[in-house]
Residue, then its C-alpha position, 0 to 999 in steps of 0.5 A: x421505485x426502480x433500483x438506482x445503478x451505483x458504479x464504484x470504480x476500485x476495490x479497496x478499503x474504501x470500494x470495499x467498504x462502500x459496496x458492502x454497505x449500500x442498501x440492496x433494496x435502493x441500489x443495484x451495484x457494479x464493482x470495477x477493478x484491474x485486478x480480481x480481489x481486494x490487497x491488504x496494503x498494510x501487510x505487503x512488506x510482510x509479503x515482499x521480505x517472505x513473512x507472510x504467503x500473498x494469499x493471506x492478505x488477499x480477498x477474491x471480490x466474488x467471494x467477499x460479496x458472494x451473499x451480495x446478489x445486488x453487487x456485480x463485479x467486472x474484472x476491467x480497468x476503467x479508461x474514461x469517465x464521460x459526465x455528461x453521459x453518465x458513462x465509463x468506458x472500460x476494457x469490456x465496453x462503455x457502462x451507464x450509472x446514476x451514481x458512480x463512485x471513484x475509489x481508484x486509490x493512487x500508486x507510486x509517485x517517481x516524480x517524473x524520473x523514468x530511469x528511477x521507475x524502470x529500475x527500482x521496485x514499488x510497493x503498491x500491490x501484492x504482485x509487486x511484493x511477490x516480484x520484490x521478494x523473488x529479486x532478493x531471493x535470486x540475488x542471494x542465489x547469484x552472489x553464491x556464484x560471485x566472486x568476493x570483488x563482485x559482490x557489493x552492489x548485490x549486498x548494498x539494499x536501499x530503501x528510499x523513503x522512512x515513512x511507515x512502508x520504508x521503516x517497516x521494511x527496513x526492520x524485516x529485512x534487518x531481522x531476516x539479515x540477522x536470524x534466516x539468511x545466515x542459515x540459508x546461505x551459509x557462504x555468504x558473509x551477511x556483516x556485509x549485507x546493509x540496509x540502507x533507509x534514506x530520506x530527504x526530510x531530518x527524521x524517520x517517521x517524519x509526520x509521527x511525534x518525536x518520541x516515534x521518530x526518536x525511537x524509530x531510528x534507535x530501533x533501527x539503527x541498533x538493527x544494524x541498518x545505515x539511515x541517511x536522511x535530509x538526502x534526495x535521490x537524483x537518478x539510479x540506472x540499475x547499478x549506481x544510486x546517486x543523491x543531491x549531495x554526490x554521494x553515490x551507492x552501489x546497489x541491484x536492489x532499490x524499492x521506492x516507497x518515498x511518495x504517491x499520486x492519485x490514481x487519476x482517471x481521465x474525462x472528469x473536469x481539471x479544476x477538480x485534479x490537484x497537482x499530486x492527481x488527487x479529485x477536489x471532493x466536498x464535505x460529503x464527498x461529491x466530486x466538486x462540479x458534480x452532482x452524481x460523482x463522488x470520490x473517496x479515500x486516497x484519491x478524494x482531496x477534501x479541505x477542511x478547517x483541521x485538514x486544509x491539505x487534506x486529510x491523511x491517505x490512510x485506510x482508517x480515512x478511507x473506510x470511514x468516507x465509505x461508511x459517510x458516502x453509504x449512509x448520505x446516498x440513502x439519506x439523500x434519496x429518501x429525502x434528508x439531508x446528508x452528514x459532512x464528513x468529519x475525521x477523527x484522527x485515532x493515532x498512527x503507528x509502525x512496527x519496525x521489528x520483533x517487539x518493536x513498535x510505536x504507536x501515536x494516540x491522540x492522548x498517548x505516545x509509546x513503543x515496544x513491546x506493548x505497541x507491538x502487540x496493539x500493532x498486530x491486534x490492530x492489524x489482524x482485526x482489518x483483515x477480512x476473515x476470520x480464517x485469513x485472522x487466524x493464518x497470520x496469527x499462527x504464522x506471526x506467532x510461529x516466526x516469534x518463536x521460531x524465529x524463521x519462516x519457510x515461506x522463501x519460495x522464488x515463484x517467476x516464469x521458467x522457461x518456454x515449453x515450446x522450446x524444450x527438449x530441442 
């Protein structure tokens, strides 16, 4: 029996997962990705408030599957899916598959506010944590030169949305206000440096318990971090953030973390896309309409009497639809009926500083130090490698004691060769 062509489109927690667990002997397998390797996304405020270097939280896909003959990689970005042919179109040119599998995850959702998009900073891949970071570092350079009346919206930071990514950066960049920056910058008055968290729901941590939220916003409001919630923002142009209610900021500094689409691919059946760009998938995660597409992980919608909006976009959801989706392709092809797909929800959690964490389990809710420490444990057991596991150690562990890090290079462009010494 000929092997099976299995195109899977995203590399992922999901992608990842799914193509390492696709049986060689059954399944000839291509990975597409815009981008070269597989991003740990939990870590990337780490990377964008200079914690952690990026290297450390990314994977080269020939090197995670270099054991893997039956896997190829294709650095593309897919552009069509045509079903009735069993095709994608990609920037190499047009590929067939008898299963394709669609882990494209979603990315920053701006509701449709162009000026928003254009001028404040994502935080969906690690190359936007790198240009995060170089901003912040470029404006503590240019406040130095400033005069004392120019300098406040080049020390206001507002981080809009206080779901785990926007508490969690609030926390760092609170920690590096009060035990790095000082010592680097020793002219800037950093007590005038503020952290500002909105949200437009009444809490932070809002689908967490009330013990998370409770003890989030403490955490961070003794951090010295200004919480504006049950606001909206409703336009900023690189210098004024403005909300629902009149009240205006002025700031250089915006990172958006308040929602996310679906990384949605054209070609495939609109009953299928829901409103936030997510695929309508079934128990085992077929595309609805389909017979050989499948979706899985942030971009799959699946309806289920626990779930009927679907279940969470979180990497614990993603990568166990990956193990179902593997394990059914090969019941399904020798003949046996596949397993529907069942979350087990095993709690959430955030860290919002040094010893500060919370951690909701189904049958526990706590925080600080001990949730901390379960947070980082956690944490390091999803990275990929060994050797990756244990150069975030040593760094976290030198930071804890330290309370510095040496990681606060600004990596950008410099000028034209071609233009030097004219």
């Amino acid at each position: 029996m000929s092997r099976k062509k299995v195109i899977i489109i995203g590399g992922g927690f999901a992608g990842i997962q799914v193509a390492r667990r696709l049986d060689p002997s059954l399944y000839e397998v291509t990975l597409f990705d815009k981008i070269n390797h597989h991003q740990f996304q939990p870590l990337f405020y780490q990377v964008a408030t200079s914690q952690i270097e990026p290297a450390n939280i990314s994977f080269p896909f020939r090197h995670i599957f270099r054991n893997k003959k039956h896997v190829q990689i294709r650095f593309a970005e897919v552009s069509l899916i045509s079903p009735d042919q069993n095709r994608i179109s990609s920037g190499i040119g047009e590929f067939y598959y008898d299963i394709l599998i669609i882990a494209t995850g979603c990315r920053t959702n701006f509701f449709g506010n162009r000026e928003i998009c254009k001028h404040s900073f994502p935080l969906k891949t690690t190359y936007d944590a790198i240009k995060i970071r170089n901003h912040t570092l470029k404006t503590f350079e240019k406040i130095i030169s400033l005069k004392e009346d120019e300098r406040e919206p080049f020390l206001n930071l507002v981080i809009v949305g206080a779901g785990a990514t926007g508490v969690e950066l609030a926390g760092a960049y609170a920690e590096i206000r009060k035990n790095v920056l000082p010592k680097d910058y020793h002219r800037i008055d950093f007590s005038k440096f503020q952290i500002y968290l909105v949200e437009g729901s009444r809490n932070t941590l809002n689908t967490m318990s009330n013990k998370a939220k409770t003890a989030s916003e403490k955490y961070l409001r003794e951090m010295g971090v200004q919480i504006l919630t049950e606001r909206f923002v409703t336009a900023y142009d690189g210098n004024i953030l403005s909300f629902n209610n009149g009240e205006t900021i002025r700031t250089k500094t915006v990172i958006w973390a308040a929602g996310v689409t679906g990384n949605y691919i054209n070609g495939l059946s609109q009953d299928c896309r829901t409103q936030t760009n997510r695929i309508k998938v079934d128990r085992i995660n077929k595309v609805i309409g389909s017979d050989n597409i499948y979706a899985i992980g942030d971009v799959a919608f699946m309806e289920t009497s626990k779930y009927p909006k679907g279940h969470p976009q979180v990497a614990n959801v993603a990568i166990n639809q990956a193990k179902n989706l593997a394990k059914n392709l090969t019941r399904i092809i020798k003949g046996h009926s596949p397993v529907e797909y069942e979350y087990r929800d095993w709690g959430s959690m955030a860290t919002i500083g040094q010893n500060k964490a919370v951690v909701d389990f189904p049958f526990l809710n706590f925080k600080g130090y001990f949730a901390w420490f379960i947070w980082m444990f956690l944490h390091l057991m999803l990275i990929l490698s060994v050797r990756n596991k244990l150069i975030v150690f040593i760094n976290w562990a030198w930071i804890y004691f330290s309370k510095n890090s040496s990681l606060r290079l600004i990596l950008t462009d410099d000028k034209d060769p071609c233009h030097e010494n004219q």
